[in-house]
VMD Tcl script that draws the C-alpha trace (Angstrom):
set ca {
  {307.46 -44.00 80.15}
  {305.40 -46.62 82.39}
  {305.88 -45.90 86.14}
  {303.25 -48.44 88.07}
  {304.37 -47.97 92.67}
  {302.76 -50.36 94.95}
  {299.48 -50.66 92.83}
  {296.40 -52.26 94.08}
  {293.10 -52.83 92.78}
  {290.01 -54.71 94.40}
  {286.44 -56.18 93.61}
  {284.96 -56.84 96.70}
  {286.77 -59.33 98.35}
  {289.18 -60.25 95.62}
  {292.76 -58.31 95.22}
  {293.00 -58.43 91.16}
  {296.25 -56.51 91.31}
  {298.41 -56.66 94.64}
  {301.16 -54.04 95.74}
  {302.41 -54.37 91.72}
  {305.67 -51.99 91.52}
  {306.51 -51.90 87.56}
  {308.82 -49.30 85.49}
  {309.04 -49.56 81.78}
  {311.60 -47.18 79.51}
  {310.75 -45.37 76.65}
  {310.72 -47.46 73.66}
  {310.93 -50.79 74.90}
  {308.64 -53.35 74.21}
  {307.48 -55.09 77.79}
  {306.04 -58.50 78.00}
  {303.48 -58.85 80.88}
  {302.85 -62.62 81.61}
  {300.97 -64.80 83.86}
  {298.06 -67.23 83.69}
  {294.26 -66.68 83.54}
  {293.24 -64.30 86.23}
  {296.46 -62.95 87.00}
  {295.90 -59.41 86.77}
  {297.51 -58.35 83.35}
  {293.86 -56.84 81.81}
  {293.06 -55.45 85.13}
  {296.49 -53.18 85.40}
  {296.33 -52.52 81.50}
  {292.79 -50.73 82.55}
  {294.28 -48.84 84.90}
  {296.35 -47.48 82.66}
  {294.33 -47.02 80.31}
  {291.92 -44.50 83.00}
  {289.69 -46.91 82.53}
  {289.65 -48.04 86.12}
  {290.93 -46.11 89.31}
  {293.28 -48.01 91.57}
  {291.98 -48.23 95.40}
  {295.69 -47.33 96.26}
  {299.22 -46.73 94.94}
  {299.93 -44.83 92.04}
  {300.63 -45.86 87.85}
  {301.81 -42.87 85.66}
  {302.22 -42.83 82.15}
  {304.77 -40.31 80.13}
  {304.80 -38.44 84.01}
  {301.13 -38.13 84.09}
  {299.19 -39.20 86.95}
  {296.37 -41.87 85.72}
  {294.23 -40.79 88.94}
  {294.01 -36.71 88.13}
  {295.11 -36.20 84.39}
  {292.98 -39.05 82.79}
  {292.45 -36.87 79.38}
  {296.37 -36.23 78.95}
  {296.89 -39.78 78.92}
  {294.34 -40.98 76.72}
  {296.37 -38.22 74.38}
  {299.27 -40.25 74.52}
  {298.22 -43.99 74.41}
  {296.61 -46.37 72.55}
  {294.75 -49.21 74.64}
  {293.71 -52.56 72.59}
  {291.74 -54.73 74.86}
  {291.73 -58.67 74.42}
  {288.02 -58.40 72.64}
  {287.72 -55.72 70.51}
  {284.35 -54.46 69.22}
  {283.44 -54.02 65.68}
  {281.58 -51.68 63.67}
  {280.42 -54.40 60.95}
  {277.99 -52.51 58.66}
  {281.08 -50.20 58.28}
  {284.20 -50.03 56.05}
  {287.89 -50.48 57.16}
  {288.76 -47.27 55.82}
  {285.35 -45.63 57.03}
  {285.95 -47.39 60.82}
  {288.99 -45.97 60.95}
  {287.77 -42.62 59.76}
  {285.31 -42.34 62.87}
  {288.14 -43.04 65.14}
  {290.15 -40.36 63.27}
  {287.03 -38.07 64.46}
  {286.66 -39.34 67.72}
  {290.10 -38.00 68.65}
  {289.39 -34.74 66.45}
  {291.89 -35.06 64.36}
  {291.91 -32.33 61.92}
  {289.32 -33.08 59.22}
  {291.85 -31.85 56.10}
  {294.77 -34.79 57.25}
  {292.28 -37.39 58.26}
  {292.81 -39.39 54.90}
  {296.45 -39.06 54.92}
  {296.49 -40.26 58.14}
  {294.62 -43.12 57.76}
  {296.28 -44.14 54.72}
  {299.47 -43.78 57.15}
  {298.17 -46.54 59.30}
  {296.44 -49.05 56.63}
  {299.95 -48.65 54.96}
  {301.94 -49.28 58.30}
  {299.47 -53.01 59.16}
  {299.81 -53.83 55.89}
  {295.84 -53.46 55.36}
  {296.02 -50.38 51.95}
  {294.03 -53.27 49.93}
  {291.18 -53.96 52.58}
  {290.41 -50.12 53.15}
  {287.12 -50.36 51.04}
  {286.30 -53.99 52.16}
  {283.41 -54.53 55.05}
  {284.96 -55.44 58.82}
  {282.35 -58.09 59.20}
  {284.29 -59.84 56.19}
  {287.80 -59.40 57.83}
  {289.55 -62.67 58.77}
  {290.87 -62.74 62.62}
  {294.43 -61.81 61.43}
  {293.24 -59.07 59.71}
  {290.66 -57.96 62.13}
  {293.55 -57.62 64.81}
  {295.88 -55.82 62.44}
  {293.08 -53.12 62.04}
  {292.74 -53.67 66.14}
  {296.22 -51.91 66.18}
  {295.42 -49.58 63.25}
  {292.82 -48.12 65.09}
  {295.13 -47.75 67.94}
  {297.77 -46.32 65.92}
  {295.27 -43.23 64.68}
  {295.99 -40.29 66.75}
  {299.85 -41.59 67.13}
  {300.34 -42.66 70.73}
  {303.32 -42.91 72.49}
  {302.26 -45.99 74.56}
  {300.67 -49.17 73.57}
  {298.94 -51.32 75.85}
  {298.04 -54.61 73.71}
  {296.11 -56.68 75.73}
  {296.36 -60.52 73.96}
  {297.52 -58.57 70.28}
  {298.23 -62.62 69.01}
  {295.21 -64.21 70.30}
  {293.39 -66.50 67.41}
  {295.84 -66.22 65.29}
  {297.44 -68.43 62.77}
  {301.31 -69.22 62.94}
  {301.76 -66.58 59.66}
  {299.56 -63.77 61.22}
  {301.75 -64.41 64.37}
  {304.70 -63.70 62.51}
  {303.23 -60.87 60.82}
  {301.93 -59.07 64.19}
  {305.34 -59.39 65.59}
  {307.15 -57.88 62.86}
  {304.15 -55.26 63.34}
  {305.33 -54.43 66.92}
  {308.88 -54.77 66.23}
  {308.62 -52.16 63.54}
  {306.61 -49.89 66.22}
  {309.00 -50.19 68.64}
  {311.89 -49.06 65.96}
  {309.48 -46.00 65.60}
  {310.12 -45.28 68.84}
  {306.75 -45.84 70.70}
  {307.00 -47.69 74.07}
  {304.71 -51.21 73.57}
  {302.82 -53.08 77.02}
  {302.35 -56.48 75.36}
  {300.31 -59.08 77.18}
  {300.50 -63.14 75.45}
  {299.70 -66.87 76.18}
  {302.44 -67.05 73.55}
  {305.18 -67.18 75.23}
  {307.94 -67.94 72.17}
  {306.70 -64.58 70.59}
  {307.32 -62.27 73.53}
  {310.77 -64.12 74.16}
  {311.66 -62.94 70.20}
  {310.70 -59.49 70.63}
  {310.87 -57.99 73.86}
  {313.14 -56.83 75.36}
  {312.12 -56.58 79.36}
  {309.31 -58.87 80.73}
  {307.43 -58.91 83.86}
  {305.65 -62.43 85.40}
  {302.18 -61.67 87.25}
  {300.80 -64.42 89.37}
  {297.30 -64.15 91.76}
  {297.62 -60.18 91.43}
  {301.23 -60.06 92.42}
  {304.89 -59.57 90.63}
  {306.90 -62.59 90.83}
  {309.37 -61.37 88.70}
  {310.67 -58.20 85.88}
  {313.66 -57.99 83.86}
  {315.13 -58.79 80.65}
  {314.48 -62.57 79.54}
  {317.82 -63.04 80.21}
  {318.34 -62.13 83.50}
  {314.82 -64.49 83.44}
  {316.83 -67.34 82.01}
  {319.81 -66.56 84.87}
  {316.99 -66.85 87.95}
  {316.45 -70.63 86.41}
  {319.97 -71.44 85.50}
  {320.33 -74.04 88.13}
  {317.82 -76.02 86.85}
  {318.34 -78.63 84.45}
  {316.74 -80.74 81.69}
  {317.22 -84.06 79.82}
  {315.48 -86.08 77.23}
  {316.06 -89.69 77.53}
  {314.78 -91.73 74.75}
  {315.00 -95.52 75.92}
  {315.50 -98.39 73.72}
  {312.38 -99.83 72.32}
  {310.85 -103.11 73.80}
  {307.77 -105.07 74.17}
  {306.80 -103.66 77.58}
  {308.03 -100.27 76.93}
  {305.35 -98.85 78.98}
  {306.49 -100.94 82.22}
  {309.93 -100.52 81.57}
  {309.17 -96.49 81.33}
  {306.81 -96.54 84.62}
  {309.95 -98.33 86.56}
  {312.43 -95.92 85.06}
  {310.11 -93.05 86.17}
  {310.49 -94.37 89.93}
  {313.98 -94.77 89.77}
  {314.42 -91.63 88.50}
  {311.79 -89.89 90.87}
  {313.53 -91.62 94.09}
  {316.78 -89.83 93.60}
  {317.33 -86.82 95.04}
  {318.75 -85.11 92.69}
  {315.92 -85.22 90.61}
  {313.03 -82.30 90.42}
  {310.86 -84.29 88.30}
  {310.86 -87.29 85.92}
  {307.55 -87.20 83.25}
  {306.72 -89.61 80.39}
  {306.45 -87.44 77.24}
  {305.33 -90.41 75.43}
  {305.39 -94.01 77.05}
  {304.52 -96.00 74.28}
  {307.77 -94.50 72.19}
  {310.01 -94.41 75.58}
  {310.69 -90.43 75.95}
  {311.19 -89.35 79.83}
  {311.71 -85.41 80.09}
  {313.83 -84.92 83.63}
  {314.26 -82.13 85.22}
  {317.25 -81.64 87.88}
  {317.14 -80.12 90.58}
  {320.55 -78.08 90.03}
  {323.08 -78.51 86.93}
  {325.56 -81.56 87.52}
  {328.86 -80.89 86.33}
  {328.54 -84.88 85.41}
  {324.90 -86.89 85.02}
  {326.54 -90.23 84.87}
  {323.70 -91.16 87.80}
  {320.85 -90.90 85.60}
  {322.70 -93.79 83.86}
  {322.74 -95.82 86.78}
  {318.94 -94.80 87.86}
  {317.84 -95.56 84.55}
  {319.72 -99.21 84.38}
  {318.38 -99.49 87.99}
  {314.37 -99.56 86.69}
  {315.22 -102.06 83.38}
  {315.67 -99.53 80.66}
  {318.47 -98.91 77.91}
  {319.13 -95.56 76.77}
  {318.86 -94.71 72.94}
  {319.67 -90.92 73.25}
  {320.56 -88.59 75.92}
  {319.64 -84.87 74.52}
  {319.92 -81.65 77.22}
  {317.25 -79.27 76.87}
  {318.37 -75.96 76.17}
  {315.96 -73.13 78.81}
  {313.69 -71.06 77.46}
  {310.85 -68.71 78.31}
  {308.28 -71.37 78.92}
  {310.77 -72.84 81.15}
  {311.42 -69.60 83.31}
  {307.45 -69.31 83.59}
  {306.80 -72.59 84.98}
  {309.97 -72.59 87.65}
  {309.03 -68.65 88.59}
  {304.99 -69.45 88.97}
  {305.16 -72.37 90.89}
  {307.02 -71.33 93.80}
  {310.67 -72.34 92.49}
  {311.74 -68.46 93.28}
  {310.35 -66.12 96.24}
}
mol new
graphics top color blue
foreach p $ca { graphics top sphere $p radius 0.5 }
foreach p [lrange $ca 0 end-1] q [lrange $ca 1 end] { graphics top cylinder $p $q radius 0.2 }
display resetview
């Protein structure tokens, strides 16, 4: 449904998206990460016609976004990260001028936006102002108004953004549902446990470039040789010395990535190994070595956030 070969895009001397290659099936819900500045917004526009790539190509549902711009805008529904209001207007009337904006026929207008208040949950704000919605609410008619002429692609730039752990939950149920429905979803998110719960390909963007795209699990597989552990120490009066020197120990093996105090005063160390151990009986022995006691010894299971910080910082090529 999303075909994106060798993209590039350029402001003057900086490369916002570099030779990005990206395929997406119908109906699947993608999850495009990366940090600040990676890119993400910049190749949402372009598929959105709103900007023209300097080279390569992006199609959408087989349609070229550099000659058949109109089709496209047919067929998806682009919600940017800041979306602008209307606020001397009514949800239902707001979503009534979008409804005429994409000439919808003027006879199945209000069936169709009662269709999409019903679908975000938003039937008993249709006669309240939008100045007066709350930000969970405000993005739920963000994807109403998206939802108006029925795309079949959804490019939702930061959908979660502001939102409170219970809107969260309610805007990925949202998507869920819309991907059940069949329509193809381009989800960009800082939230990393939410894409890792409901998509089911992802794709990691760092300085304009793809560092990785698959399914979270074959994410999970590229960072399977790395390990973590939680040691908790046993509390003493110079905790924080006892932690530093355990830290140093740790950190002067070879087998160990990284050691980091998670909290000094309380004794946690989070360590990260540099490839699974079929035993970790050394970290015993390093830990013994700089004056601390272990109290607990808890592996740390890998998930998404893991996979983004090994992928983005060079771990993988």
């Amino acid at each position: 449904m999303i075909e994106i070969t060798h993209l590039t895009k350029r402001f003057g001397d900086l490369t916002a998206v570099d030779d990005l290659s990206i395929s997406i099936e119908a109906g699947e819900i993608f999850g495009f990460i990366g940090p600040n500045g990676a890119g993400k917004s910049t190749t949402m526009k372009v598929l959105a016609c709103l900007l023209k790539p300097d080279s390569g190509s992006a199609k959408v549902d087989d349609l070229s976004v550099r000659a058949q711009g109109d089709a496209i805008r047919q067929r998806i529904g682009y919600m940017p990260d800041f979306i602008g209001y209307y606020d001397d207007l009514t949800v239902d009337e707001y979503l009534q001028f979008f409804a005429a904006a994409f000439r919808l026929p003027r006879k199945k207008r209000r069936s169709i936006v009662s269709g999409v208040l019903e679908l975000t949950d938003l039937t008993a704000k249709r006669d309240t102002m939008v100045s007066s919605l709350s930000r969970g609410m405000s993005q739920r008619l963000g994807v109403a108004r998206v939802l108006i002429h029925d795309p079949k692609v959804l490019l939702l730039d930061e959908p979660a953004s502001g939102l409170d752990p219970r809107a969260r939950i309610e805007m990925r149920s949202l998507l869920t549902e819309l991907a059940r429905m069949g329509k193809t979803l381009m989800v960009s998110s800082h939230i990393l446990s939410e894409l890792a719960e409901m998509c089911s390909s992802i794709g990691i963007i760092e300085q304009g470039r793809l560092i990785f795209a698959g399914s979270i699990d074959d994410a999970y597989a590229r960072v399977k040789g790395a390990e973590r552990i939680l040691i908790r120490l046993e509390p003493a009066d110079n905790i924080a010395q006892i932690v530093a020197s355990v830290v140093s120990a740790l950190d002067a093996d070879e087998r160990v990535e990284s050691a980091t105090p998670v909290d000094g005063k309380a004794g946690v160390i989070d360590v990260e190994l540099k490839d699974a151990e079929p035993g970790r009986h050394f970290l015993l022995e390093r830990v013994i070595a700089g004056g601390g006691r272990i109290a607990s010894f808890e592996p740390q299971s890998v998930n998404l956030e893991d996979a983004f910080l090994r992928l983005t910082k060079g771990a993988i090529q």
